[in-house]
C-alpha positions, -999 to +999 in steps of 0.1 A: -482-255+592-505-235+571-527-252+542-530-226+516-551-241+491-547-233+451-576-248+430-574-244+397-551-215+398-516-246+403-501-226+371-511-191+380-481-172+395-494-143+402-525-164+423-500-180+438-478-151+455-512-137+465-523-165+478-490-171+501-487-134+512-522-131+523-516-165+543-485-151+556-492-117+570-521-137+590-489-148+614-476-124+636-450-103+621-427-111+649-425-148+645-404-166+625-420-182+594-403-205+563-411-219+533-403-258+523-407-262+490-399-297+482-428-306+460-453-288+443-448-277+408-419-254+396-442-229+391-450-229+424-419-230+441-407-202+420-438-178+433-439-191+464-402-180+471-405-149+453-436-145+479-417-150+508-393-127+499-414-099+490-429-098+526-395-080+546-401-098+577-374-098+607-362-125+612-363-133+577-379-163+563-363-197+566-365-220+528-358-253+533-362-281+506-351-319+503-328-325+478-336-366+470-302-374+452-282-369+483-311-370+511-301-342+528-319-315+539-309-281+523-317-246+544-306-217+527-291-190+547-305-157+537-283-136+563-249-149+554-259-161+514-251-192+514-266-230+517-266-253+547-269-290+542-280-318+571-282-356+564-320-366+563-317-397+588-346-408+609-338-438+632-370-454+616-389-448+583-418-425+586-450-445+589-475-440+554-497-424+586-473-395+592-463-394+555-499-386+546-502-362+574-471-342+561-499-339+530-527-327+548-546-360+540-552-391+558-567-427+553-604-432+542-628-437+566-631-473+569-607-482+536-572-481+559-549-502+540-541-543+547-511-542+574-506-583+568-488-593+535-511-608+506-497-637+490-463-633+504-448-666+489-459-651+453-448-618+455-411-631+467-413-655+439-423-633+412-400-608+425-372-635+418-385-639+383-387-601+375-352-603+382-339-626+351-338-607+318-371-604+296-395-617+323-408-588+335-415-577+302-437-606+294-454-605+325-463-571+315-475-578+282-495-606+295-509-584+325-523-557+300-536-580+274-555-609+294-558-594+327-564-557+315-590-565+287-614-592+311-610-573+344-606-539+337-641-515+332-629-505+297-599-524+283-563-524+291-557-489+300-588-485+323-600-486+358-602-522+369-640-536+377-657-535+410-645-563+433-678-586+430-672-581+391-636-593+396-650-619+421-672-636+395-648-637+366-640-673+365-606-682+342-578-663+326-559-678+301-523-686+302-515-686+265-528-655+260-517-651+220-488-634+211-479-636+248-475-671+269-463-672+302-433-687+311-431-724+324-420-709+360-439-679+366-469-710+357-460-727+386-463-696+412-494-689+400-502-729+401-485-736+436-497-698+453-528-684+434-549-706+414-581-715+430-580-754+417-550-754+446-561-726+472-601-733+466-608-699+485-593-680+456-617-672+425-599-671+397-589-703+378-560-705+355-565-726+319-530-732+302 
């Protein structure tokens, strides 16, 4: 698999046929080479294909793409003009490891993610309460008005504070005006977060 990098030319068509073909015609003109073009941007799957077409290989290319209503995979058959669909099953679910890799990217030195659930009694709880009509909306509301204007960098719609910055920030209130949370999403946060019940937590809660 070939990394064929485009920065700052993502809308550029004619950059991007360039860059493909000169990527291309570095693989031997007797192997067999294909184009999957699930993601991207339509501008680049447009020039891409048009790229690989251009080129007159034998064989010709292979174009392959994943269509995600149906999860199949779709290869289009240049030789007898027509499209050939396969079932995308695994027997298990990619890991966010191989995911990644299919990206060209991996994890951050030293910043792989938590393998062990957070919280895991809240999250099934609150995912019970997201579930009845309006709550999720109010959680929201109350999320981006109390939460986003104390803990993130620059109000609501900013990047949240460093984590000693969130560490030190002592209460949030929950009857945050015009918002108050609701009586039972009060007691998850009472019986799984707040630190006057789990003391190693930093956060306090004032009703």
């Amino acid at each position: 698999m070939l990394d064929a990098p485009l920065t700052g030319s993502e809308a550029d068509g004619f950059e991007i046929a360039r860059t493909i073909v000169g990527y291309a015609n570095k693989i031997n003109s007797t192997e067999k080479i294909g184009l999957h073009y699930t993601g991207g941007t339509k501008t680049m799957a447009a020039h891409a294909y048009r790229a690989f077409l251009s080129l007159n290989r034998s064989p010709k290319p292979v174009f392959s793409y994943l269509d995600s209503r149906t999860l199949r995979i779709c290869i289009d058959d240049l030789e007898n003009q027509q499209t050939r669909m396969f079932p995308a099953v695994l027997d298990k679910p990619p890991s966010l490891e191989t995911i990644l890799a299919l990206h060209n990217l991996e994890w951050k030195k030293g910043k792989e993610p938590q393998r062990q659930p957070i919280a895991k009694d809240a999250a099934i709880a609150f995912a019970e309460i997201h579930g009845k009509s309006g709550m999720g909306e109010i959680w929201r509301k109350w999320c981006q008005q109390e939460l986003g204007k104390k803990l993130k960098k620059g109000g609501e719609n900013s990047l949240w504070k460093p984590e000693k910055d969130l560490e030190s920030h002592r209460q949030l209130n929950l009857q945050f005006p015009p918002v108050a949370v609701p009586d039972n999403m009060i007691q998850v946060l009472r019986n799984c977060l707040d630190s006057s019940v789990v003391p190693q937590d930093n956060v306090g809660l004032v009703e």
